[in-house]
C-alpha positions as CSV (number, residue, x, y, z in Angstrom):
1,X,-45.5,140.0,162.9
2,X,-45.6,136.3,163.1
3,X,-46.2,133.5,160.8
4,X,-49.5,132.7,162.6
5,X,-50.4,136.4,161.7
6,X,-49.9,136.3,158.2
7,X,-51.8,133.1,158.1
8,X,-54.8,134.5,159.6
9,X,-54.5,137.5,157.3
10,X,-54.4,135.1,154.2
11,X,-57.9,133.7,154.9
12,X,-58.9,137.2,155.9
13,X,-57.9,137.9,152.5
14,X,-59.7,135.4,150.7
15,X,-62.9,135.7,152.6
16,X,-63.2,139.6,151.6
17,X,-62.3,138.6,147.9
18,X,-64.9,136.4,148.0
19,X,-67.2,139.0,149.7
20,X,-66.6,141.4,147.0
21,X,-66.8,138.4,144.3
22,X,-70.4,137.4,145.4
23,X,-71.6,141.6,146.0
24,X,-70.3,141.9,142.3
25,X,-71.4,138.6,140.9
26,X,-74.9,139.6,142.1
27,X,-75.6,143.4,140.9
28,X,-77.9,143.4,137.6
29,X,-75.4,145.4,136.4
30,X,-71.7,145.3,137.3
31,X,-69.9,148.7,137.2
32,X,-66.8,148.9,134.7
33,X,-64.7,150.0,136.8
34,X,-65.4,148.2,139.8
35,X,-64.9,144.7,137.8
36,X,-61.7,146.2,136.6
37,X,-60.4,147.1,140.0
38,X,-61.5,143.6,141.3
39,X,-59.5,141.9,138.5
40,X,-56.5,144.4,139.5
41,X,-56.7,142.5,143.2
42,X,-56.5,139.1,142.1
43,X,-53.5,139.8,139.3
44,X,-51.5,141.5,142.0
45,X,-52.1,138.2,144.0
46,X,-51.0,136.3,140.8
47,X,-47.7,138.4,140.2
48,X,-47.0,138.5,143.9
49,X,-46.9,134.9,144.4
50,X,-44.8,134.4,141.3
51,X,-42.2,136.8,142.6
52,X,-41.8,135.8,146.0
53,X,-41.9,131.9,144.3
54,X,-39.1,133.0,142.5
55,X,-41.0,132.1,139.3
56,X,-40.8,134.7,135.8
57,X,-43.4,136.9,135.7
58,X,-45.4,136.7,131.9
59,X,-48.6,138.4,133.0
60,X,-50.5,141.6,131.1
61,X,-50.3,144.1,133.9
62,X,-53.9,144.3,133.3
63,X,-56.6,141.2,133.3
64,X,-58.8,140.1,131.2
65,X,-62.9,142.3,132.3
66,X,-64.3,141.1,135.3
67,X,-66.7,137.7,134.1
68,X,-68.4,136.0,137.0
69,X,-67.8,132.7,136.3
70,X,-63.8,133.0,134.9
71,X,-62.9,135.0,138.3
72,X,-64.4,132.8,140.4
73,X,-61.7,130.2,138.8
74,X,-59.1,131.9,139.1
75,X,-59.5,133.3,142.1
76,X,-59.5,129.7,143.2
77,X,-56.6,128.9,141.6
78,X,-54.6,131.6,142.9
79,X,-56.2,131.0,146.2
80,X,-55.1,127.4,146.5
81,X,-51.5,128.6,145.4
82,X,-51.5,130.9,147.8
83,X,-52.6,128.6,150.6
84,X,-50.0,126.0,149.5
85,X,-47.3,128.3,149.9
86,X,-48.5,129.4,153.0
87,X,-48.2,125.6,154.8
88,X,-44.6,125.4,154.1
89,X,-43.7,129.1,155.0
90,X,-41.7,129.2,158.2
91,X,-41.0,132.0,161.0
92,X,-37.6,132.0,159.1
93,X,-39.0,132.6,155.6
94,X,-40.9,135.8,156.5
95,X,-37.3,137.8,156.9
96,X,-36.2,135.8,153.8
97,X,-35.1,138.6,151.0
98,X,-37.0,138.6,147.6
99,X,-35.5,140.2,145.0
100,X,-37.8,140.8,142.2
101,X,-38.6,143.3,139.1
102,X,-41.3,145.6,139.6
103,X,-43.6,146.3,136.1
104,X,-41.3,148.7,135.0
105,X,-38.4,146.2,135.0
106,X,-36.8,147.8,138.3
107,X,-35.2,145.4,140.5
108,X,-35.6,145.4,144.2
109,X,-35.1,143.3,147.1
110,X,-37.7,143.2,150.1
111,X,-38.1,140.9,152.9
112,X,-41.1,138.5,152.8
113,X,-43.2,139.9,155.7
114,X,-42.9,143.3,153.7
115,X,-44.4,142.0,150.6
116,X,-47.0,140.0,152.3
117,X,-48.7,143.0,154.5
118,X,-48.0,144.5,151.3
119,X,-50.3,142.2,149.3
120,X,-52.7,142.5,152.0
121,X,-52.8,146.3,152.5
122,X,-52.8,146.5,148.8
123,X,-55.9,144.6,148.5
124,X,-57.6,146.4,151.3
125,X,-57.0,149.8,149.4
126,X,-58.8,148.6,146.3
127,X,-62.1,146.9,148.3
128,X,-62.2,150.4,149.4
129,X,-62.0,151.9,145.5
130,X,-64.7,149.3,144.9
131,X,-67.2,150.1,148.2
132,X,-67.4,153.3,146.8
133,X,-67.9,152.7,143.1
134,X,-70.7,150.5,144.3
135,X,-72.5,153.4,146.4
136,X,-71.6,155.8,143.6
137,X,-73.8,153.8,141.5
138,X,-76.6,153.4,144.0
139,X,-75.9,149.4,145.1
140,X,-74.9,148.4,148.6
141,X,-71.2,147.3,149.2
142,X,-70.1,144.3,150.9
143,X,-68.8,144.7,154.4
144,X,-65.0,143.5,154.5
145,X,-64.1,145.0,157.6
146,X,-61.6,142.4,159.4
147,X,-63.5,143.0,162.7
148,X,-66.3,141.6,161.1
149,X,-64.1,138.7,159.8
150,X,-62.6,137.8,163.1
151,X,-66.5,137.9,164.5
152,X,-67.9,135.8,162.4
C-alpha cells in the first residue's frame, strides 16, 4: 500500500470517528458501553501515535467515560497530531521499523504500514462493537461504511 493510501484512509478515519461522535453525542441517552468503546478508539489512536513518534507512553489503558464535549477535544487534538505526522510521512517511512512496548510491557518491532492498517482495522472493529450496541438498545447507528465515505 502506498503513502497516498494511508492518507486517504486517515481522513476516512476521522470522518467515521466523527460519525460515531455526532450519532453518540445525539442519543437522549448514551449507552455505557458504547461511550466506553468509543473512548477505547480514540486512546488507541493516542498510544499509537506516541509509539510510532517514538514518544513514552504514560496513558491509563482505559479513558476517562465518554462526555460529549471533552471527546470532541480530544479527538481533535489527536486528530491534528495525527494529520501532522501524516504530511511529513514518506513512501520510505511506511517500511520504517517501530519498536515499541505493547500494555503488557512486551517489546516488539513492526513496520509502519503494519501498525497503520493496524490502527485503522482496529478502529473499524470497534464502530462495529458500537453499531450494534446502538441497535441493541433500539437507536439507529451511523453508517461508516468507506464506500459511503469515498461517495460522498
Amino acid at each position: 500500500m502506498t503513502i497516498d493510501h494511508f492518507r486517504q484512509l486517515l481522513t476516512y478515519e476521522w470522518w467515521a470517528i466523527e460519525q460515531v461522535h455526532n450519532a453518540l453525542t445525539h442519543l437522549p441517552e448514551i449507552p455505557e458501553r458504547a461511550g466506553e468503546i468509543f473512548m477505547h478508539i480514540l486512546r488507541a489512536h493516542e498510544i499509537w501515535y506516541l509509539r510510532v513518534t517514538g514518544q513514552p507512553v504514560h496513558l491509563p489503558l482505559h479513558p476517562e467515560p465518554f462526555e460529549p464535549r471533552r471527546s470532541e477535544v480530544t479527538q481533535r487534538r489527536i486528530q491534528q497530531n495525527w494529520e501532522e505526522f501524516f504530511s511529513h510521512l514518506s513512501e520510505e517511512d511506511l517500511s520504517r521499523p517501530i519498536a515499541y512496548q505493547n500494555s503488557k510491557g512486551q517489546s516488539f518491532e513492526n513496520p509502519m504500514r503494519d501498525i497503520l492498517q493496524h490502527l485503522f482495522l482496529h478502529s473499524a472493529y470497534h464502530r462495529g462493537q458500537i453499531a450494534l450496541l446502538l441497535r441493541m438498545s433500539k437507536h439507529h447507528p451511523p453508517a461508516t461504511d468507506y464506500i459511503l465515505y469515498v461517495r460522498s
